[in-house]
C-alpha positions as CSV (number, residue, x, y, z in Angstrom):
1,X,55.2,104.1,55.4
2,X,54.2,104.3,58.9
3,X,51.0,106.0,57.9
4,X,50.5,103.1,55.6
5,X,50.8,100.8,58.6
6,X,48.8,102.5,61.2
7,X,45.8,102.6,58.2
8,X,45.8,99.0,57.7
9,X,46.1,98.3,62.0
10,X,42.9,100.8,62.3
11,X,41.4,98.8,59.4
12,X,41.5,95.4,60.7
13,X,40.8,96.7,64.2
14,X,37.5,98.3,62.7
15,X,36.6,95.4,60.9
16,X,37.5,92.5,63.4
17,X,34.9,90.3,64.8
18,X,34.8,88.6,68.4
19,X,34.2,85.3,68.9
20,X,30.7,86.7,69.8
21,X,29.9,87.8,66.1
22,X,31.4,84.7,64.5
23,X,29.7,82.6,66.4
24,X,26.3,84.8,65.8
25,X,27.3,84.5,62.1
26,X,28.1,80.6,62.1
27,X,25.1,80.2,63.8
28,X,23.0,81.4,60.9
29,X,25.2,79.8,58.4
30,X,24.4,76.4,59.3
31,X,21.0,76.6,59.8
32,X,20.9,76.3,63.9
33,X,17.9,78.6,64.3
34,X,15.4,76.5,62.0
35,X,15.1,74.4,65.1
36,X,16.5,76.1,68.1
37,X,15.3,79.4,67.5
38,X,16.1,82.7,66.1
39,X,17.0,83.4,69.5
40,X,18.6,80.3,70.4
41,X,15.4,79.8,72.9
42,X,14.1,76.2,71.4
43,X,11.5,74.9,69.7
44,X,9.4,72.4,70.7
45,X,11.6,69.3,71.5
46,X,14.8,71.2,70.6
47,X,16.5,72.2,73.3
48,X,17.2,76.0,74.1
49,X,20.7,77.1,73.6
50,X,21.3,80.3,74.7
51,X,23.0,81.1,78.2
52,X,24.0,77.7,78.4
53,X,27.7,77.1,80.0
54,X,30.0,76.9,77.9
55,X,32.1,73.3,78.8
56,X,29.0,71.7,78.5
57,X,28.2,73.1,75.2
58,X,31.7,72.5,74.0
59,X,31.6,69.5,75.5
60,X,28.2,68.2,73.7
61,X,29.4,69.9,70.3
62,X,32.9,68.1,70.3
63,X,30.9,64.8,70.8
64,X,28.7,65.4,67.9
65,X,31.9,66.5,65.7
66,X,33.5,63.2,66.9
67,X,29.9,61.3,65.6
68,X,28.9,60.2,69.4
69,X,25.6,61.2,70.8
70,X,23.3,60.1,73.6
71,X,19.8,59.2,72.3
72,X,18.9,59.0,68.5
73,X,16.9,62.3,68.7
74,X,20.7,63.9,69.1
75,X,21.9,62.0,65.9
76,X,21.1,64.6,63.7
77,X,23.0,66.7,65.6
78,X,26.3,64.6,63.8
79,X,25.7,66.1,60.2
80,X,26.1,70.0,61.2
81,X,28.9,69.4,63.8
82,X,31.1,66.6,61.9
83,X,33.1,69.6,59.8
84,X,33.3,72.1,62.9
85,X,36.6,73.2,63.5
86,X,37.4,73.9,67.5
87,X,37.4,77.6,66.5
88,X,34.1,77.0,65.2
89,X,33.1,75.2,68.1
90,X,34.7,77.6,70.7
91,X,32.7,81.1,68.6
92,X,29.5,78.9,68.7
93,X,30.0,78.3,72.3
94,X,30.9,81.9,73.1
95,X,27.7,82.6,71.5
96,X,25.0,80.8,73.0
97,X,27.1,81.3,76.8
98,X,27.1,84.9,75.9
99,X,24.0,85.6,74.4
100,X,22.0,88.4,74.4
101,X,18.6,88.9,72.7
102,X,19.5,92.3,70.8
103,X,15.8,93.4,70.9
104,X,15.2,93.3,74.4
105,X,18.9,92.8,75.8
106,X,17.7,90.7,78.4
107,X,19.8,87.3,78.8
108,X,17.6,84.2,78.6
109,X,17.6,82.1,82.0
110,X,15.0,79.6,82.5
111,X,15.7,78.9,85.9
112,X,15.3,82.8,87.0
113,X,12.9,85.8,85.3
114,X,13.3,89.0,86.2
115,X,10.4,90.9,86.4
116,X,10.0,94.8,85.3
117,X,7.5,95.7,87.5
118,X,9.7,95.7,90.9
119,X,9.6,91.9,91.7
120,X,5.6,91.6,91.7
């Protein structure tokens, strides 16, 4: 029996997913990347969302859920937040505050680059 249970513990444990993952996976789901970017970087007039802090993220997305936004560019922002649940909200968050471009594994920052060549 306790073999049983220590199976099914390493099993979920293997299979778990952070916050990170889900929020990667949501991400996708819903569509986010057709304008924001396979990397969460933007596109065009759609804002970059990766490495942004997360309150203000959480903040925006919870005002979208609740059918507010600022400007009517943001309105169409209502239709893929209105069903988000605050898990949802909080994995999405983790997500674009956390993110990580797996190809390069450089964070993006557009206030700061760092350069490869020593600084030059």
């Amino acid at each position: 029996m306790h073999y049983l249970l220590i199976f099914f513990l390493i099993l979920t444990c293997t299979y778990a997913k952070t916050p990170y993952e889900l929020g990667k996976k949501l991400y996708i789901q819903k569509g986010c990347y057709s304008c924001h970017g396979h990397k969460a970087e933007g596109i065009l007039a759609y804002p970059a969302l990766a490495n942004r802090a997360k309150g203000y993220m959480t903040y925006k997305l919870k005002r979208f859920r609740s059918k507010l936004s600022d400007n009517q560019q943001q309105e169409m922002m209502i239709t893929f937040a209105v069903n988000l649940s605050d898990n949802d909200i909080d994995n999405l968050t983790t997500f674009f505050t956390e993110f990580v471009d797996e190809e390069s594994e450089e964070r993006y920052d557009d206030s700061f680059q760092v350069s490869g060549d020593g600084g030059s």
